[in-house]
Backbone as JSON, one array per atom type, in Angstrom:
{
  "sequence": "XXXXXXXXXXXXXXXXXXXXXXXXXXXXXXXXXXXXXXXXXXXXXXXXXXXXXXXXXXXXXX",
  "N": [[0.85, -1.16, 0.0], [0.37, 2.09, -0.47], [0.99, 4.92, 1.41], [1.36, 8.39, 1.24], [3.36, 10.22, 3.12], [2.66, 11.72, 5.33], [-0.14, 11.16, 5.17], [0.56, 8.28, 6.49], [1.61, 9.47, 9.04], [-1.08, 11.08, 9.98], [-2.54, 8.22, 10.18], [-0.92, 6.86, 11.84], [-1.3, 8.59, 14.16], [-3.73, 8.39, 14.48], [-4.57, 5.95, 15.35], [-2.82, 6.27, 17.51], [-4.44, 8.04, 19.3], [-6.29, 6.28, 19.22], [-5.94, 4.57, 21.3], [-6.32, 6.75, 23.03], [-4.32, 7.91, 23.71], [-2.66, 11.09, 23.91], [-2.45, 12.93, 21.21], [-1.03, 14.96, 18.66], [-2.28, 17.01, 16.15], [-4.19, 16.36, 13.84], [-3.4, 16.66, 10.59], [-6.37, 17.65, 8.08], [-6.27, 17.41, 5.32], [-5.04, 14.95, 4.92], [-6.24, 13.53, 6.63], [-8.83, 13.48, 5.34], [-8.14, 11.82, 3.18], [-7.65, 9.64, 4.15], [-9.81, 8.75, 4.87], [-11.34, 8.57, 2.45], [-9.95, 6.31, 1.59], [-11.03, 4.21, 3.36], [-9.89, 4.08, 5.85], [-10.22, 5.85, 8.38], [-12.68, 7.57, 9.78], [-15.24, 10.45, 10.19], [-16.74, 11.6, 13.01], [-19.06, 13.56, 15.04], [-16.76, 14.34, 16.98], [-14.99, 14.1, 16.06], [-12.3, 13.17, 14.03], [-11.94, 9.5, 13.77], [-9.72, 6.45, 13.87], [-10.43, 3.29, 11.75], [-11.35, -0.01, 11.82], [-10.75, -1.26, 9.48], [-8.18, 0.7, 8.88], [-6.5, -0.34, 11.16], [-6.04, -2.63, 10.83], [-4.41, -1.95, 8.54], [-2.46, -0.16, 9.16], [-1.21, -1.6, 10.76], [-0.33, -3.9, 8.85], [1.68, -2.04, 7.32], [3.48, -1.94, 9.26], [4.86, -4.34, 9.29]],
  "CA": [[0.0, 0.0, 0.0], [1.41, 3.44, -0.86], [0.42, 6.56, 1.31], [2.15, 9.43, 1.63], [4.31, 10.77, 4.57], [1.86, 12.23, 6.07], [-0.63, 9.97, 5.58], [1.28, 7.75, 7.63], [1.44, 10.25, 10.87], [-2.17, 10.88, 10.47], [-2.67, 7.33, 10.37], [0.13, 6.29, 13.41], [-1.82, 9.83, 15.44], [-4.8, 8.16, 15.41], [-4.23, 5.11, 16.23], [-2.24, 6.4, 19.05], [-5.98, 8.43, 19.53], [-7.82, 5.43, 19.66], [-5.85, 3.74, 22.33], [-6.35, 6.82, 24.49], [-3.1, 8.83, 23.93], [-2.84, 12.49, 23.34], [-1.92, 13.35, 20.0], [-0.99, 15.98, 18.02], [-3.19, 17.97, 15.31], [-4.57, 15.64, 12.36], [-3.72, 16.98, 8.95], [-7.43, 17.08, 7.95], [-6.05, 16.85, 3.9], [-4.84, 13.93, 5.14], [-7.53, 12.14, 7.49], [-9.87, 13.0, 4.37], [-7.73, 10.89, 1.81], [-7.75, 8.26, 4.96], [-11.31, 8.33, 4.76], [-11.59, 8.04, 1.23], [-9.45, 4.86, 1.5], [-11.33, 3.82, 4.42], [-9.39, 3.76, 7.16], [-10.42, 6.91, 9.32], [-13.76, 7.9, 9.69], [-15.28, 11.53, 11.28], [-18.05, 11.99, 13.26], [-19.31, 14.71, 15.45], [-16.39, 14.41, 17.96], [-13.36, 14.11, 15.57], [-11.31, 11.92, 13.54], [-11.35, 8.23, 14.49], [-9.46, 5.18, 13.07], [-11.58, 2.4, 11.48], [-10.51, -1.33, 11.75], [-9.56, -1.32, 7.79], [-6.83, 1.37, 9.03], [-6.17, -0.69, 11.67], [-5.08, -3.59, 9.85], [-3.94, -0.96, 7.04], [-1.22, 0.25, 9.67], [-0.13, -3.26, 11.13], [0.72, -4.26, 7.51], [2.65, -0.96, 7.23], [4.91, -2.0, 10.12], [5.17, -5.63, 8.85]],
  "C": [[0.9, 1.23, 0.0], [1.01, 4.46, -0.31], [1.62, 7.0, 2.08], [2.34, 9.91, 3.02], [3.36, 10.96, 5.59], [0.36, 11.66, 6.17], [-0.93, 9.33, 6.62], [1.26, 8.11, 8.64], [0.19, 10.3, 10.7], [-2.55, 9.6, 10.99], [-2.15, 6.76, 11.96], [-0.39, 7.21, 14.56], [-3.39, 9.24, 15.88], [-5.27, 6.72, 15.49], [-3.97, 4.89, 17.28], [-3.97, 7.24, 19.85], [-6.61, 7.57, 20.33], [-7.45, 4.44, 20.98], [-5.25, 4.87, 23.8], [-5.1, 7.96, 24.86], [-3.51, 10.04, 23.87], [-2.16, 12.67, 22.1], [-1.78, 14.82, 19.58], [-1.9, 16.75, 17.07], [-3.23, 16.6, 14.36], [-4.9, 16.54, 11.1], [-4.83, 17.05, 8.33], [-6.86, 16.58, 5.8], [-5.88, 15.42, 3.69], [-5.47, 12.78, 5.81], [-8.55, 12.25, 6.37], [-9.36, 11.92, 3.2], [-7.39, 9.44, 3.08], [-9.01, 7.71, 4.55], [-11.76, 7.8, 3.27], [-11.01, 6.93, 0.59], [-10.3, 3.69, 2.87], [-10.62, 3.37, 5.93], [-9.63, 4.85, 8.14], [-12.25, 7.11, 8.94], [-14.19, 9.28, 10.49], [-16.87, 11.69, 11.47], [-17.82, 13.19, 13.94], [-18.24, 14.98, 16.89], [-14.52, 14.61, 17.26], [-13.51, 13.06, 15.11], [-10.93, 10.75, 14.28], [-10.53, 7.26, 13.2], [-10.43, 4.01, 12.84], [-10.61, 1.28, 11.63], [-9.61, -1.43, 10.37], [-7.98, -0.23, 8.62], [-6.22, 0.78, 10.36], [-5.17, -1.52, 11.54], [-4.28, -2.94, 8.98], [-2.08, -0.42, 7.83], [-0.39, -0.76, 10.26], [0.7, -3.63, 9.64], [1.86, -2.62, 7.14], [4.11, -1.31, 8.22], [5.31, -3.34, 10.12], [7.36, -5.57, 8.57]]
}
């Protein structure tokens, strides 16, 4: 799978998110081209990670 740099930190920020951390700012250019791959999703609270980007970031650190 191929995403860009930044991508990637959105991706690895909210992950770290979903298990609770504090993160940094989410790129939104970048959590929307998550979303449009399915791995992030946003509701009325913010940017979460979806399981697809779950798995999507384990195979990244394969």
């Amino acid at each position: 799978m191929a995403l860009a740099e930044g991508q990637r930190t959105a991706l690895k920020n909210l992950a770290r998110k979903h298990a609770g951390e504090d993160v940094d700012w989410i790129n939104i250019a970048d959590a929307r081209a998550l979303t449009d791959l399915g791995y992030a999703q946003r509701d009325r609270v913010g940017w979460k990670i979806t399981p697809e980007g779950i798995a999507a970031l384990a195979a990244l650190n394969d």
